[in-house]
C-alpha positions in Angstrom: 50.5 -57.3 -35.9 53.4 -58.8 -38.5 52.9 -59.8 -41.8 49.6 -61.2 -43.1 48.2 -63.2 -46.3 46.1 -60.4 -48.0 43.7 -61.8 -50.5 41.0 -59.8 -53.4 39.3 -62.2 -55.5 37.7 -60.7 -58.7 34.7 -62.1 -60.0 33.6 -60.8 -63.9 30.7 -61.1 -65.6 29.6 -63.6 -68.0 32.3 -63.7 -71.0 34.0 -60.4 -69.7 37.6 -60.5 -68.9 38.8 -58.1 -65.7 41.4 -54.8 -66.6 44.1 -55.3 -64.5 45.5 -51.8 -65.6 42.4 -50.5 -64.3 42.6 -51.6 -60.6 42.8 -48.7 -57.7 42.9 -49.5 -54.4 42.7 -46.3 -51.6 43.2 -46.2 -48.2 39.6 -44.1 -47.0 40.8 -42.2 -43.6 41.8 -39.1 -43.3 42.4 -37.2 -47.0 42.9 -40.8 -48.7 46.0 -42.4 -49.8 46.4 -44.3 -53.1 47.9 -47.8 -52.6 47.8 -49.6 -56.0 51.3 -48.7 -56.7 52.0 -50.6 -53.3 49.8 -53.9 -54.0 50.9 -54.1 -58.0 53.0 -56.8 -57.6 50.1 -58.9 -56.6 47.1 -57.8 -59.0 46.3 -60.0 -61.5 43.1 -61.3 -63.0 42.1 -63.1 -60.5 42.5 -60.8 -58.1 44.6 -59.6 -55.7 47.6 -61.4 -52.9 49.6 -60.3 -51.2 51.6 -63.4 -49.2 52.9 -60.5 -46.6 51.2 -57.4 -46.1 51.5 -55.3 -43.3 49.6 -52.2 -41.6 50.0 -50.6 -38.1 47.6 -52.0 -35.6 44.0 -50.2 -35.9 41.3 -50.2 -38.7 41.5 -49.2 -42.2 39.0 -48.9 -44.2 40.0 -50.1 -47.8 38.2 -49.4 -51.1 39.3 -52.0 -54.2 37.8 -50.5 -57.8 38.2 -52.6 -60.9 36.7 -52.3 -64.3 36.0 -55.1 -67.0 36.5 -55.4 -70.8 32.9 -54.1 -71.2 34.1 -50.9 -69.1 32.0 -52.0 -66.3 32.8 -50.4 -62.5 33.4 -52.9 -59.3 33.9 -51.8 -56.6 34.2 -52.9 -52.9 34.8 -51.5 -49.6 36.2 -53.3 -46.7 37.6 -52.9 -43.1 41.5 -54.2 -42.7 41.1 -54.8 -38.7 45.3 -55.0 -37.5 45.3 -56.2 -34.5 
């Protein structure tokens, strides 16, 4: 519980260069919840940090989809465990 270091690393392709302004990133219980406008501060190329995220206790299931400069789709889905 508290605050937490919350870090996405990106990884593109050969020469490709990642579309920040394509990042999403949902929340996956329930109907869904769009968090990118939450996490914005912290996208950038490289990825994504946040020094000091929080969540209630519990698991969330997270889904983090990113495109490239060739229009290629990334996508990963992970469990945030708040304990």
């Amino acid at each position: 519980a508290g605050a937490f270091p919350l870090k996405v690393e990106f990884k593109p392709r050969g020469d490709s260069k990642i579309d920040v302004a394509s990042v999403k990133v949902e929340y996956l219980k329930g109907a869904g919840i769009d968090l990118t406008s939450r996490v914005k501060g912290g996208i950038k190329p490289s990825g994504i940090e946040i020094p000091a995220a929080a969540a209630p206790a519990g698991e969330h299931p997270i889904r983090v989809s990113v495109r490239d400069s060739e229009g290629r789709l990334g996508t990963a889905e992970f469990k945030l465990v708040v304990k």
